[in-house]
LUMLUM-596277 format. One record per residue (C-alpha): x, y, z negated; residue number from 1; residue in three letters. Coordinates in steps of 0.5 Angstrom, whole numbers, plus 500, padded with zeros to 3 digits. Layout:
+-----+-----+-----+-----+-----+
:   u :   v :   w :   i :  aa :
+-----+-----+-----+-----+-----+
:   X :   Y :   Z : NUM : ALA :
...
+-----+-----+-----+-----+-----+
% end
This chain:
+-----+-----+-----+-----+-----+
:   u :   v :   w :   i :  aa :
+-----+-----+-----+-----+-----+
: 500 : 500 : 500 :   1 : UNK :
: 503 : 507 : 502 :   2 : UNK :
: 501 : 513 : 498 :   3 : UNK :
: 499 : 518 : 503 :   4 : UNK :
: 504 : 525 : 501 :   5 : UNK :
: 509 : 521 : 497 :   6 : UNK :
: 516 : 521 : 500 :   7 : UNK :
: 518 : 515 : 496 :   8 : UNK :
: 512 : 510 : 497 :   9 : UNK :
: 513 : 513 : 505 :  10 : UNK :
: 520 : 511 : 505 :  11 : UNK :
: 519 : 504 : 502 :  12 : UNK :
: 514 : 502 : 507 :  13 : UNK :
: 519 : 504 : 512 :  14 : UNK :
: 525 : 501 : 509 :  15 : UNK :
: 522 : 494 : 510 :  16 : UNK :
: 525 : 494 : 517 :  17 : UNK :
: 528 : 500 : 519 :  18 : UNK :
: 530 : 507 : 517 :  19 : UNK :
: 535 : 512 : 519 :  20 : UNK :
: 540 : 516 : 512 :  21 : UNK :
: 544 : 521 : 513 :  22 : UNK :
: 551 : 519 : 510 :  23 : UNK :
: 552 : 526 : 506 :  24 : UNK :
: 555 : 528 : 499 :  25 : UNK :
: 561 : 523 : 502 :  26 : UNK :
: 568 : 524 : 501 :  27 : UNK :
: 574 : 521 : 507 :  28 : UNK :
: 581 : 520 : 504 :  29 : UNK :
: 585 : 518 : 509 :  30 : UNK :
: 593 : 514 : 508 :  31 : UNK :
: 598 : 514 : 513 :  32 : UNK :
: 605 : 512 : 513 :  33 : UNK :
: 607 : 504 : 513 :  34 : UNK :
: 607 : 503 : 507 :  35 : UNK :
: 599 : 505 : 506 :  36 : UNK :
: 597 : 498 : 506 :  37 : UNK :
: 602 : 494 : 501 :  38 : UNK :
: 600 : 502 : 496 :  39 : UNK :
: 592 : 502 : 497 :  40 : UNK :
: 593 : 493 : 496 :  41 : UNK :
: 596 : 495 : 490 :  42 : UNK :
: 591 : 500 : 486 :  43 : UNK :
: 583 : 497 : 488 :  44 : UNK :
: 580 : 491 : 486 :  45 : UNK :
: 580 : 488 : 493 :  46 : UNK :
: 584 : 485 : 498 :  47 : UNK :
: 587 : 490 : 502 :  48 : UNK :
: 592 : 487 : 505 :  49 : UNK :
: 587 : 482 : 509 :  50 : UNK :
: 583 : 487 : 511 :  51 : UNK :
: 582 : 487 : 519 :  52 : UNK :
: 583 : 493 : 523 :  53 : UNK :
: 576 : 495 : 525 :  54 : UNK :
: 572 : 492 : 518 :  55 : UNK :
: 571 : 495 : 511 :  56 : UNK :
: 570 : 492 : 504 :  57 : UNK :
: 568 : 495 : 498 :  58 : UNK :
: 573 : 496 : 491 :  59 : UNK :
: 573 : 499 : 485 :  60 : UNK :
: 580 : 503 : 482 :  61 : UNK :
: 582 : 502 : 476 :  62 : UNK :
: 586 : 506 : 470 :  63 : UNK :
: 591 : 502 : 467 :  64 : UNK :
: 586 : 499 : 461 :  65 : UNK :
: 581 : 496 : 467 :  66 : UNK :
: 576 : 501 : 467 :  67 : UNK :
: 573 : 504 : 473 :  68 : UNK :
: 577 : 510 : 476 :  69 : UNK :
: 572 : 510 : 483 :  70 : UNK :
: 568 : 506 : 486 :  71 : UNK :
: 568 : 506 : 494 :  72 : UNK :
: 569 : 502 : 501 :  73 : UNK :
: 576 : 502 : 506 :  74 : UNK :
: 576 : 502 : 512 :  75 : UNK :
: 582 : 499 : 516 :  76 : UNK :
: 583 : 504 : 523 :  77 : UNK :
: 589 : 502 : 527 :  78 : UNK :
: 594 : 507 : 524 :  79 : UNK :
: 591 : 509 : 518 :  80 : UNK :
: 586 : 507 : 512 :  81 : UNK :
: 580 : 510 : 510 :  82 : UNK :
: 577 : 511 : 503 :  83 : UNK :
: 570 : 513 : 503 :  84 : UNK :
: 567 : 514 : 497 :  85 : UNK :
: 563 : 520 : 493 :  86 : UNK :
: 565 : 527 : 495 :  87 : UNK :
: 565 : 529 : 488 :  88 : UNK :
: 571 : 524 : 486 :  89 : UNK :
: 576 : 526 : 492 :  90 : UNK :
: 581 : 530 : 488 :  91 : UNK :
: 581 : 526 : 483 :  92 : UNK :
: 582 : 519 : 487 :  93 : UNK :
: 588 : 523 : 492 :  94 : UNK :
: 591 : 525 : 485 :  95 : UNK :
: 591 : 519 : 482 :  96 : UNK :
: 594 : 515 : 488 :  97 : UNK :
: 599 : 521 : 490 :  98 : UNK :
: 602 : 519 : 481 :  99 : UNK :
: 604 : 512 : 485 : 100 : UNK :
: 607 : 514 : 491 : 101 : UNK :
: 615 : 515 : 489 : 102 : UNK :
: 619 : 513 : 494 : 103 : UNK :
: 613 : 509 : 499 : 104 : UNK :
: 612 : 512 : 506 : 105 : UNK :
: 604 : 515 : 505 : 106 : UNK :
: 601 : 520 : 507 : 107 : UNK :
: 593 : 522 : 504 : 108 : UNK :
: 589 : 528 : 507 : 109 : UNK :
: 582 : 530 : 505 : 110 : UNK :
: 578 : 528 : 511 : 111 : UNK :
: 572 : 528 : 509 : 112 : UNK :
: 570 : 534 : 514 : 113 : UNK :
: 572 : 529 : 520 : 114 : UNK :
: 566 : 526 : 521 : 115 : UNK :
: 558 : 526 : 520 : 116 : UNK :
: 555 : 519 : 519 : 117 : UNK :
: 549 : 516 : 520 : 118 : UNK :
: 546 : 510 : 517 : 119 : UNK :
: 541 : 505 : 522 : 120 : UNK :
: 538 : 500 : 517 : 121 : UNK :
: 535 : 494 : 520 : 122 : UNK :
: 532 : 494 : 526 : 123 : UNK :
: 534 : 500 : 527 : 124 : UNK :
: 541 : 499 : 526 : 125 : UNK :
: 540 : 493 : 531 : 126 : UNK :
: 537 : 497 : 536 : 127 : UNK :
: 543 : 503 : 536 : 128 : UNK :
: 547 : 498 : 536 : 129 : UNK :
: 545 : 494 : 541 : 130 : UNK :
: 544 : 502 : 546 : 131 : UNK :
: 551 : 504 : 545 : 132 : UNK :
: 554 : 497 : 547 : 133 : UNK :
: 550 : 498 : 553 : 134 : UNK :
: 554 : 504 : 554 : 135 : UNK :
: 561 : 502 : 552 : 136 : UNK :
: 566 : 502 : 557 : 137 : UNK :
: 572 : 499 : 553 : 138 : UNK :
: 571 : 495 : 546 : 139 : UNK :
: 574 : 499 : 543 : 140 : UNK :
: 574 : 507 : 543 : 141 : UNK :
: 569 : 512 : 543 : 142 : UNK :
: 562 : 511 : 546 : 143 : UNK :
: 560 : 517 : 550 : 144 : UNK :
: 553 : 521 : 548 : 145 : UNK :
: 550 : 527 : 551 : 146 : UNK :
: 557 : 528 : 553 : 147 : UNK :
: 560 : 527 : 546 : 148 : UNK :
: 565 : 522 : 542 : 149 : UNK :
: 561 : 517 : 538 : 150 : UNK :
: 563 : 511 : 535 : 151 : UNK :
: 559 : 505 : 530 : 152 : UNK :
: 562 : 501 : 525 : 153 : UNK :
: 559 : 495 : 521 : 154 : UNK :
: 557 : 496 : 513 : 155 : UNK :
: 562 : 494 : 509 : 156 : UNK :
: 556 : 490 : 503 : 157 : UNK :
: 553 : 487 : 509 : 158 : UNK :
: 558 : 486 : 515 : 159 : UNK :
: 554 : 481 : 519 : 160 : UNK :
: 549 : 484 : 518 : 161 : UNK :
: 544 : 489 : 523 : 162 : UNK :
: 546 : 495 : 518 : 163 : UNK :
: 550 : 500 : 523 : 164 : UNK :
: 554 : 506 : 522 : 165 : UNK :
: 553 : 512 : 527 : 166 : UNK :
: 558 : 517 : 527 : 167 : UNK :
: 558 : 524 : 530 : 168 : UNK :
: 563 : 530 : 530 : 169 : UNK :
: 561 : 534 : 525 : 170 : UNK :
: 560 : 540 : 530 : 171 : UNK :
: 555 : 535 : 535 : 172 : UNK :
: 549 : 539 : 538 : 173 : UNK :
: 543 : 536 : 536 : 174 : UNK :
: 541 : 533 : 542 : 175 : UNK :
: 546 : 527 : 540 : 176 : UNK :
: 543 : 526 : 534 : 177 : UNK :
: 536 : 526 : 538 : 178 : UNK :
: 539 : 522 : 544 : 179 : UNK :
: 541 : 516 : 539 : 180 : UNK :
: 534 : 516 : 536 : 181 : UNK :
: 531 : 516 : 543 : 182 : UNK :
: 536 : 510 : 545 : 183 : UNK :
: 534 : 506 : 539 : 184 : UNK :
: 527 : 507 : 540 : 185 : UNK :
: 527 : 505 : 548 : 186 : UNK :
: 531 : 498 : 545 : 187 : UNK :
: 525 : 497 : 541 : 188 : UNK :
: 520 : 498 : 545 : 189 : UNK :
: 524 : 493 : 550 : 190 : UNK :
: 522 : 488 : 545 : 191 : UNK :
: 514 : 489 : 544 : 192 : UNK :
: 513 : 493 : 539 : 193 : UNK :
: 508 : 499 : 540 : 194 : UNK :
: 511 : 507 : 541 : 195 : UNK :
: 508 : 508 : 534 : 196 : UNK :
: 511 : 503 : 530 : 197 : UNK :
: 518 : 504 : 534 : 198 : UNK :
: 518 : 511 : 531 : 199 : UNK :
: 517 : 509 : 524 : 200 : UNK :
: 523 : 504 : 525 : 201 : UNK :
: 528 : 509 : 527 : 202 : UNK :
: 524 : 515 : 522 : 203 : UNK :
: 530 : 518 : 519 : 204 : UNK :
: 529 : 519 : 511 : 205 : UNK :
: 530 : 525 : 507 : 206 : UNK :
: 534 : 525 : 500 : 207 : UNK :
: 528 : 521 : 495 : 208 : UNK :
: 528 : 516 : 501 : 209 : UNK :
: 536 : 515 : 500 : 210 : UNK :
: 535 : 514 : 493 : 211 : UNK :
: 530 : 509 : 494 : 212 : UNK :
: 535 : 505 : 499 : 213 : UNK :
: 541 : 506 : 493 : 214 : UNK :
: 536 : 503 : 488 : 215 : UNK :
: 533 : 497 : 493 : 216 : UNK :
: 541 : 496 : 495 : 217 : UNK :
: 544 : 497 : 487 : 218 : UNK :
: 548 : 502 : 490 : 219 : UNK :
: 552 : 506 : 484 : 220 : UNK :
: 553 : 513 : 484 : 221 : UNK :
: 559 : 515 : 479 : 222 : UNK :
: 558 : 519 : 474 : 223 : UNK :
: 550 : 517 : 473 : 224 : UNK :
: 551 : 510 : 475 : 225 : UNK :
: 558 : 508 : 474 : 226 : UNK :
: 563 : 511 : 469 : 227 : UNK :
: 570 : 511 : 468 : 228 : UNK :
: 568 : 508 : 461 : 229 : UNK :
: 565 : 502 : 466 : 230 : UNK :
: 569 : 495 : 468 : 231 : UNK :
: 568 : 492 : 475 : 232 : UNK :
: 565 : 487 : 473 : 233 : UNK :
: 559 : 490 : 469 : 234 : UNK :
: 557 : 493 : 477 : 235 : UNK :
: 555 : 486 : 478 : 236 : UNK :
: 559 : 487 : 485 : 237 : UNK :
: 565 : 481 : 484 : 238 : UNK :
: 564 : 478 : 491 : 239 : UNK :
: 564 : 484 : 495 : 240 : UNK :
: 568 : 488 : 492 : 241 : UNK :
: 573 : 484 : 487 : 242 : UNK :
: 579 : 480 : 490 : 243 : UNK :
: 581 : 474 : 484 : 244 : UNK :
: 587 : 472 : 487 : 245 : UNK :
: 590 : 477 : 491 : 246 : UNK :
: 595 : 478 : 486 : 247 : UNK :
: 598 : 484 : 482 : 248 : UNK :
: 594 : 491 : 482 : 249 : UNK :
: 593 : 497 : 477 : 250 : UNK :
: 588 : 494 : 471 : 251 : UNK :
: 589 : 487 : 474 : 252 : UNK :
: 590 : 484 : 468 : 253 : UNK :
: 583 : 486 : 464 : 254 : UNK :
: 579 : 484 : 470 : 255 : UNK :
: 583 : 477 : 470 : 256 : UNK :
: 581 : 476 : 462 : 257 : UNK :
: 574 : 478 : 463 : 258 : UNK :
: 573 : 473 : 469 : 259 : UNK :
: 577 : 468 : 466 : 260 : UNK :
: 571 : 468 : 459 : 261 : UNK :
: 566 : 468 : 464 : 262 : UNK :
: 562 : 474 : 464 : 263 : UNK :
: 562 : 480 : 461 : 264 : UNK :
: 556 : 483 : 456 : 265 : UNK :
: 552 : 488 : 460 : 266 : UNK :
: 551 : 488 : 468 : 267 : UNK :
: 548 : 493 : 472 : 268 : UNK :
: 541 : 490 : 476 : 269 : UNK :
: 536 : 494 : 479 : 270 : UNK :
: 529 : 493 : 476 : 271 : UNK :
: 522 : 494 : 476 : 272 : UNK :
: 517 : 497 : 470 : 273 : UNK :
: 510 : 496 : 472 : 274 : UNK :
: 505 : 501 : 470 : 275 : UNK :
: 510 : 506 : 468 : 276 : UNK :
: 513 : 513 : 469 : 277 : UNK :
: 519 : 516 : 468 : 278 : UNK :
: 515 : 522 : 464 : 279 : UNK :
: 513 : 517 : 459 : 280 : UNK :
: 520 : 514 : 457 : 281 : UNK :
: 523 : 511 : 462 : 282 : UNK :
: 527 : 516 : 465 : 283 : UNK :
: 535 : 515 : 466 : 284 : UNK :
: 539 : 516 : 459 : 285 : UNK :
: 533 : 512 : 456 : 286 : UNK :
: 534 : 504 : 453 : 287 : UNK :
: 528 : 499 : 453 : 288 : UNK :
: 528 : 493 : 448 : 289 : UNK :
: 526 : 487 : 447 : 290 : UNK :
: 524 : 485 : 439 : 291 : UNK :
: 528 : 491 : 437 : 292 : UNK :
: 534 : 490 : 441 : 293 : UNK :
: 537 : 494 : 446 : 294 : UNK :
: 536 : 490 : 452 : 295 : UNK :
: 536 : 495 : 459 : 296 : UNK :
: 539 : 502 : 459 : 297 : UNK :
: 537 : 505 : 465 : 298 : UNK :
: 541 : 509 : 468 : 299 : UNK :
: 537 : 512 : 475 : 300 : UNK :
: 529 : 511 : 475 : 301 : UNK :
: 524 : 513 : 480 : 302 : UNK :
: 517 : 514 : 480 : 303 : UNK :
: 514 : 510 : 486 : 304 : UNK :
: 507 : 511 : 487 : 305 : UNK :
: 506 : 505 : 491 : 306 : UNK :
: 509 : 501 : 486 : 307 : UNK :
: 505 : 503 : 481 : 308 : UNK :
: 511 : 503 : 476 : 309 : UNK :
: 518 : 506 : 475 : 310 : UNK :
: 524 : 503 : 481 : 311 : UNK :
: 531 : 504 : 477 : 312 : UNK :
: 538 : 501 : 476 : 313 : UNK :
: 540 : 500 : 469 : 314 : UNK :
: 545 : 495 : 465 : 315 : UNK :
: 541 : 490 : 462 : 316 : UNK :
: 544 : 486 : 456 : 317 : UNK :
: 548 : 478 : 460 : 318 : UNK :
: 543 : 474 : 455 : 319 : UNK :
: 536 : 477 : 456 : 320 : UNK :
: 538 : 476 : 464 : 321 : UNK :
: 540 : 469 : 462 : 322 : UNK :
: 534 : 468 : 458 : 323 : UNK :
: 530 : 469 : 465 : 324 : UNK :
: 526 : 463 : 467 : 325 : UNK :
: 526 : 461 : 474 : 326 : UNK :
: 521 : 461 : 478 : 327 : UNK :
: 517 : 466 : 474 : 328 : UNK :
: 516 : 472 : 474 : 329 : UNK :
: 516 : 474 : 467 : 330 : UNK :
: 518 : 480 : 462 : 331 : UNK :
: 524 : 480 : 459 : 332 : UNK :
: 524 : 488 : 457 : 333 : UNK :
: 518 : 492 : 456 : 334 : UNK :
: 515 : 492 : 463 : 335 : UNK :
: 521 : 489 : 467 : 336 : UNK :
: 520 : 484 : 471 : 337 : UNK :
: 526 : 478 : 473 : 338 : UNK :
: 525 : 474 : 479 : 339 : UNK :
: 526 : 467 : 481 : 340 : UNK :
: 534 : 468 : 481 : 341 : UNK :
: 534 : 470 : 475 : 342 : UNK :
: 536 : 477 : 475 : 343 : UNK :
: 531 : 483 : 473 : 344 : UNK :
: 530 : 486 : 479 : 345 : UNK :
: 524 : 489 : 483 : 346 : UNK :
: 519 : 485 : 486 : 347 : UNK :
: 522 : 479 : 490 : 348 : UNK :
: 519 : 481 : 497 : 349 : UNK :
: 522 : 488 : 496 : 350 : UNK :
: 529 : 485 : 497 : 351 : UNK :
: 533 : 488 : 503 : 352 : UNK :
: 538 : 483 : 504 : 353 : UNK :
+-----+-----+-----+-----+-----+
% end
């Protein structure tokens, strides 16, 4: 059911099979020299040194005790890496790689004003993709489009998947933009859908239809979902961002010791509190509990009409999350629902994988 005027209840409906985000508030930090590889390997949680030109990974990087410094993705180019993460985590980040760069040959720069990215989800991802292969005269390279340089890339939380990266100049004129959007339609249209839904698969989404996303995807925001006083392992993200054999690398060795007992006490899942607002106590900052227990600290919460409740992210205590019984949707905090996988989560059927 979609709300009529509510942007968040438009945007989930959307969200279910396409949808088009403007990849803004990002910062690009790039690395060049012949050392960058072997230097980024050896400060992020994930296995740079693997990376293929062309792909990106998710990776935390940590202070010295293990705790999350910044949370971000790294793009392996032909003659750089890039790092993508936060705009507001840039100096910082450049800052503390240039602390380890002595005698190594790395170059860092703010790259952040490079580039204009574009986040195709789904279906739509599929058919830009699909439009600007069609137009490709190498395979590599940029594609032209109304006479300007683009490029698409896969995601790095999903890289086989349809989720596709558009970026532009940032000095593009509109009509590439409107070109691409056109092109992903006419792709749409060519598999049977009607124009009307077409359209709605390709609708661009506004900053409370990007929320929704994150949440949906349990995408963090440092400094309200992560902060430096989080271990990796809490963000629940260990098999796309966290290497466990890659060797030695800045707080290493905490990651290791918690891999090695097994878990930690807190981790980060997206929830869904049925029939409740944010007004009336379940706003970010707040805990819900369970038999006076502290069971879920909400650390973004949005009202979504729709859904008739709150849609957040939150740090839900392990053993309430092992407490879940499969199969059942059943509360495990005041109006919180767990799955069938036993995580507390929203409504399976919302899932975005």
């Amino acid at each position: 059911m979609t709300i009529p005027n509510d942007p968040r209840s438009e945007a989930l409906e959307t969200l279910r099979h396409g949808g088009v985000l403007a990849w803004e508030k990002r910062g690009r930090v790039e690395l060049r020299g012949k050392d960058r590889t072997t230097l980024l390997h050896g400060l992020c949680t994930n296995d740079i040194k693997k990376l293929p030109v062309g792909r990106s990974c998710e990776a935390f990087f940590c202070q010295y005790q293990g705790k999350i410094l910044c949370y971000g993705f790294v793009e392996c180019q032909a003659e750089r890496l890039v790092v993508e993460t936060g705009g507001e985590q840039v100096e910082s980040l450049m800052k503390h790689l240039d602390k380890y760069i002595i005698r190594e040959d790395v170059q860092l720069a703010d790259v952040s004003r490079e580039c204009q990215s574009w986040l195709f989800l789904k279906d739509a991802g599929a058919a830009v993709r699909r439009a600007l292969q069609q137009r490709a005269t190498s395979s590599d390279g940029p594609i032209d489009v109304a006479g300007t340089p683009v490029r698409w890339r896969s995601t790095a939380w999903n890289p086989q998947g349809n989720d596709t990266f558009v970026e532009t100049p940032c000095d593009a004129p509109d009509a590439v933009l409107n070109e691409l959007f056109h092109a992903a339609r006419g792709q749409l249209e060519q598999q049977g859908l009607a124009a009307t839904e077409a359209e709605r698969r390709v609708a661009m989404l506004g900053e409370e239809g990007y929320d929704v996303w994150r949440v949906m995807n349990r995408l963090p925001l440092y400094g309200r979902d992560v902060t430096d006083e989080n271990l990796p392992q809490e963000l629940d993200r260990n098999e796309t961002a966290i290497s466990f054999n890659k060797g030695c690398y800045l707080g290493q060795e905490t990651v290791a010791r918690i891999d090695a007992r097994g878990h930690v006490n807190w981790n980060l899942v997206a929830f869904l509190a049925l029939g409740r607002t944010v007004a009336d106590g379940c706003e970010a900052g707040q805990t819900l509990a369970v038999n006076d227990k502290p069971t879920l600290r909400i650390t973004t919460a949005l009202d979504v009409p729709s859904l008739r409740g709150v849609l957040g992210l939150g740090y839900v205590r392990q053993d309430a999350r092992r407490a879940a019984r499969p199969q059942l949707s059943c509360p495990v905090a005041e109006g919180v629902l767990a799955t069938a996988a036993g995580d507390v989560l929203l409504n399976p059927q919302l899932s975005s994988s």
